[in-house]
N, C-alpha and C positions, 0 to 999 in steps of 0.2 A: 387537106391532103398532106400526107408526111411523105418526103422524101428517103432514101436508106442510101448512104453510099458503101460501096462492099458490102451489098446485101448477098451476092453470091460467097462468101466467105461464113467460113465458119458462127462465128457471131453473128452474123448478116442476118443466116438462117431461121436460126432460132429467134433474133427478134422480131422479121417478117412474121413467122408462126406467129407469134404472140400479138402483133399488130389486127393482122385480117383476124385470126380468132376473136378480137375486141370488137372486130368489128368497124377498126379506120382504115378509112383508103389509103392506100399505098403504093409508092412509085417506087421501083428500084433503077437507079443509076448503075448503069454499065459502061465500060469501055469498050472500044471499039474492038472486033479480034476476029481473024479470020476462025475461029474455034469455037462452035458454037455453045452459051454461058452456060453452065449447069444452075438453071433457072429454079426453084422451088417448085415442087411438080405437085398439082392438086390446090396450088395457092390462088385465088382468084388477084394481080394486081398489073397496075400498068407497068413498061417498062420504057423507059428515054435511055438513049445512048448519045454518050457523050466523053469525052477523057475529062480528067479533072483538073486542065488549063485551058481547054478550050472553054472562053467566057460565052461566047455564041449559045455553043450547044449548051453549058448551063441554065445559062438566062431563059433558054425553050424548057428545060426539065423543071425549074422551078415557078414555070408557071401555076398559078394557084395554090402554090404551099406554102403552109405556114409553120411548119417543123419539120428539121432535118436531125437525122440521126447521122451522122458522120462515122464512118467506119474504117474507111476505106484505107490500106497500109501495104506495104512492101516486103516488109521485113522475111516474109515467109517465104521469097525468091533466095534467100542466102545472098551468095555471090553476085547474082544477079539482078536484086534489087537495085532500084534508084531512090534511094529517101529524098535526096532534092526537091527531082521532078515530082512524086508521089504525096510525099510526106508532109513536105515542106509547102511549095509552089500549088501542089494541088490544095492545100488546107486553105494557104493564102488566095488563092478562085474561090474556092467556095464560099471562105468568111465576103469576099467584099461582093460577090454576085448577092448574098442572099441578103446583105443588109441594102442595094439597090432593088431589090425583089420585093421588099418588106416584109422578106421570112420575120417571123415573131422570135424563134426559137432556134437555138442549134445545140443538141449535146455531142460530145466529142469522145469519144473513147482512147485513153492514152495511158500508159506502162508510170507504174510504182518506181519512185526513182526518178521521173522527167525529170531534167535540168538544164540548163542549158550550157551550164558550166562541165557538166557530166563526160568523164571519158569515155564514155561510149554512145556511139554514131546512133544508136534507133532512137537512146534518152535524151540526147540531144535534141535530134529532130523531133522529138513529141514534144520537145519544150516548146520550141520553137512554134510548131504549129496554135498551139494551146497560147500564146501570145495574137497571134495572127486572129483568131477567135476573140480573144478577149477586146482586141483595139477594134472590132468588126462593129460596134456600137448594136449587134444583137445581142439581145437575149440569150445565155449559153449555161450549159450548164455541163463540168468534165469530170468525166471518170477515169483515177488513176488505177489500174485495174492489175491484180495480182495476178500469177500465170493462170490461165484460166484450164479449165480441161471439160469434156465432156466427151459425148458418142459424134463423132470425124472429125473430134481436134485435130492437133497437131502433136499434142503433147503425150497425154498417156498412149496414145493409137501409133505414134510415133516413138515411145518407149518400148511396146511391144512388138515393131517393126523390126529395131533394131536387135533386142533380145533374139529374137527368131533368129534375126540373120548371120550372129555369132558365132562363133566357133567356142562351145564350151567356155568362155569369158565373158565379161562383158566391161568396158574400160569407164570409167566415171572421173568425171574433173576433180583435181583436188584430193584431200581428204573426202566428200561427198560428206560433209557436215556441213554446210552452208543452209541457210534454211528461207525456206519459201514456205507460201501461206494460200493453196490451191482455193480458186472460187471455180465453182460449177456454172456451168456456162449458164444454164437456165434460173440461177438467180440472180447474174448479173442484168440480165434482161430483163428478169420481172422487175428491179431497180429500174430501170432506164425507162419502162412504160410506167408504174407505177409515179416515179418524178416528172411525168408531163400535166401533171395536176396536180402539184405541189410547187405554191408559190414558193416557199421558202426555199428551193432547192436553185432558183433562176440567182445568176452571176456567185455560182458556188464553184468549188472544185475539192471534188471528196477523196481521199486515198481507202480502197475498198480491197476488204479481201476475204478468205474463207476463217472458219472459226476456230482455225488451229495452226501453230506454226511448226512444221514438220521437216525434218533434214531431207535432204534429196537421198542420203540413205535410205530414209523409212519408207518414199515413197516408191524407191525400186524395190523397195519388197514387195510392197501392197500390189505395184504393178506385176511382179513376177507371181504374186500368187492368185490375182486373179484371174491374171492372163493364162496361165498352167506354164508357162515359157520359165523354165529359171537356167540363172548363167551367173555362173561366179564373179563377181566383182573385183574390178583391182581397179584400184587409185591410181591415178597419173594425174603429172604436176601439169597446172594449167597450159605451157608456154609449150607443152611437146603437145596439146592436143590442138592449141590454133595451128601449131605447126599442119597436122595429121587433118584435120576438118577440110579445109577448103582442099587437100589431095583428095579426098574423098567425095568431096561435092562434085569435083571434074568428072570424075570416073563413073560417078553413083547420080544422078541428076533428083534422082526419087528420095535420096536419103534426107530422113525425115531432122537434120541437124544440120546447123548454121551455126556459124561462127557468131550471126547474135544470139542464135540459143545460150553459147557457150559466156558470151558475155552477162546474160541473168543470170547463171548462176555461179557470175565470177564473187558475187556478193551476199548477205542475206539480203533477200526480197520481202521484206513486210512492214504491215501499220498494223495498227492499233485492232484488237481483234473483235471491237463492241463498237466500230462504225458503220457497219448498215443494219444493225441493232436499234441503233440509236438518231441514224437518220434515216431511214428508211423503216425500220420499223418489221424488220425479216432478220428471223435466223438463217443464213444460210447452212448447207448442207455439210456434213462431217467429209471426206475424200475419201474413206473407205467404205461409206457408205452408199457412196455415186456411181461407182467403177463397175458394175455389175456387167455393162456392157462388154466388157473385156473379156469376160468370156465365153462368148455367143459365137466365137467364129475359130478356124483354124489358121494362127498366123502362119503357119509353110507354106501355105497354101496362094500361089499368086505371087509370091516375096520377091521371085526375081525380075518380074515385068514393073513388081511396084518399085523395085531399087533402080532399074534405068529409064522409068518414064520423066521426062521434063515436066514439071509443073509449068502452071499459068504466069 
């Protein structure tokens, strides 16, 4: 039995698909919420609820499994994230329920950059966490994961969000020369399943990312041309746009940008561009050749109910 925590999340998603397609049983861990989960529909698997401090209810979810996929993260609340409680505290329940469980396995998913010395809140806390995992005396295996994108990220679908929502502009951190190194969500996943039968990959931690390193420039292109959305870009110094974000997250609850958005790309975000070449054994996918998604739908369409809904 594999367990998934933040199987309802983006990533979640897509490597449940890839699990039941294989053909392994699979449990996905939820929290508790008067809201009922947007569950993978069509997916045959169990579900245990449980928060990710409550030891109780873990110890019940991890009955009979012996790999956990760890997902589960905050960051996507903006403002209203708890890394502590989430991040942190929840990583730290999981590592010691599953090594009293005799889970075999845990992989972890964590951001390019963890440190723990890092000035920024989410790198720290995935350091953190990924410490927590390693003293777990399980089996682990962690990925440091480049921004990821795919069809209901966060990212491109959230670049095109805000394009829409512009008034002929569109503001970008910085010079928008910072560069990041996009992985497609669906080969991060085929990593993460394909390393569950790969001894050599157990008490690893890989820095993983797509096969090109690309300015946040080039990739508002690529998103405004695929999207059909285009807005003139103007640069703004980083310090007036943390100012400007969190006014905006009050107002905007939907807005698809967070002050830790803004902190990834306070930096370049990249490794090495021949490491899941070479340990894994996959080219991943070029970023303009993934995007196609983008333009299957009319972003006007819906913009204002998506800019005031409260996420989870």
């Amino acid at each position: 039995m594999i367990l998934v925590t933040g199987g309802t999340g983006f990533v979640g998603r897509a490597l449940v698909r890839h699990l039941v397609d294989g053909g392994y049983e699979t449990r996905l861990l939820i929290r508790p919420s008067q809201k009922s989960p947007e569950l993978p529909r069509g997916v045959p698997l169990e579900v245990a609820v449980s928060s990710l401090t409550d030891e109780r209810g873990l110890r019940s979810a991890m009955v009979g499994v012996k790999v956990i996929y760890h997902l589960a993260g905050s960051e996507q609340r903006g403002g209203r994230s708890d890394l502590m409680a989430v991040d942190i505290q929840g990583t730290q329940a999981v590592a010691q329920v599953a090594a009293a469980a005799g889970v075999e396995r845990i992989f972890y998913l964590s951001h390019l950059g963890a440190d723990r010395a890092s000035a920024f809140p989410v790198l720290k806390a995935k350091a953190i966490a990924e410490e927590h995992i390693r003293r777990s005396g399980v089996d682990y295996t962690i990925l440091r994961s480049a921004l990821l994108y795919g069809q209901e990220d966060h990212f491109t679908i959230g670049l095109a969000r805000l394009l829409a929502a512009a008034p002929f502009i569109f503001l970008v951190p910085q010079d928008g020369r910072m560069l990041i190194q996009p992985l497609w969500v669906e080969d991060l996943v085929t990593c993460l399943v394909w390393a569950m039968h790969d001894e050599t990959t157990r008490q690893q931690t890989y820095a993983i990312g797509g096969p090109e390193y690309l300015s946040f420039n080039q990739v508002l292109e690529m998103v405004m041309e695929a999207s059909g959305v285009r807005r003139t870009p103007v640069h703004v110094g980083l310090p007036y746009m943390r100012i400007l974000t969190p006014i905006l997250e009050a107002f905007f609850p939907g807005l698809p940008v967070s002050t830790y958005w803004l902190d990834y790309l306070a930096v370049n975000r990249t490794c090495a561009l021949d490491t899941m070449v070479r340990s894994f054994n996959l080219m991943p996918s070029r970023f303009h050749q993934s995007i196609a998604y983008l333009g299957s739908q009319d972003w006007r369409k819906g913009l204002t109910r998506s800019l005031f809904r409260r996420g989870k």
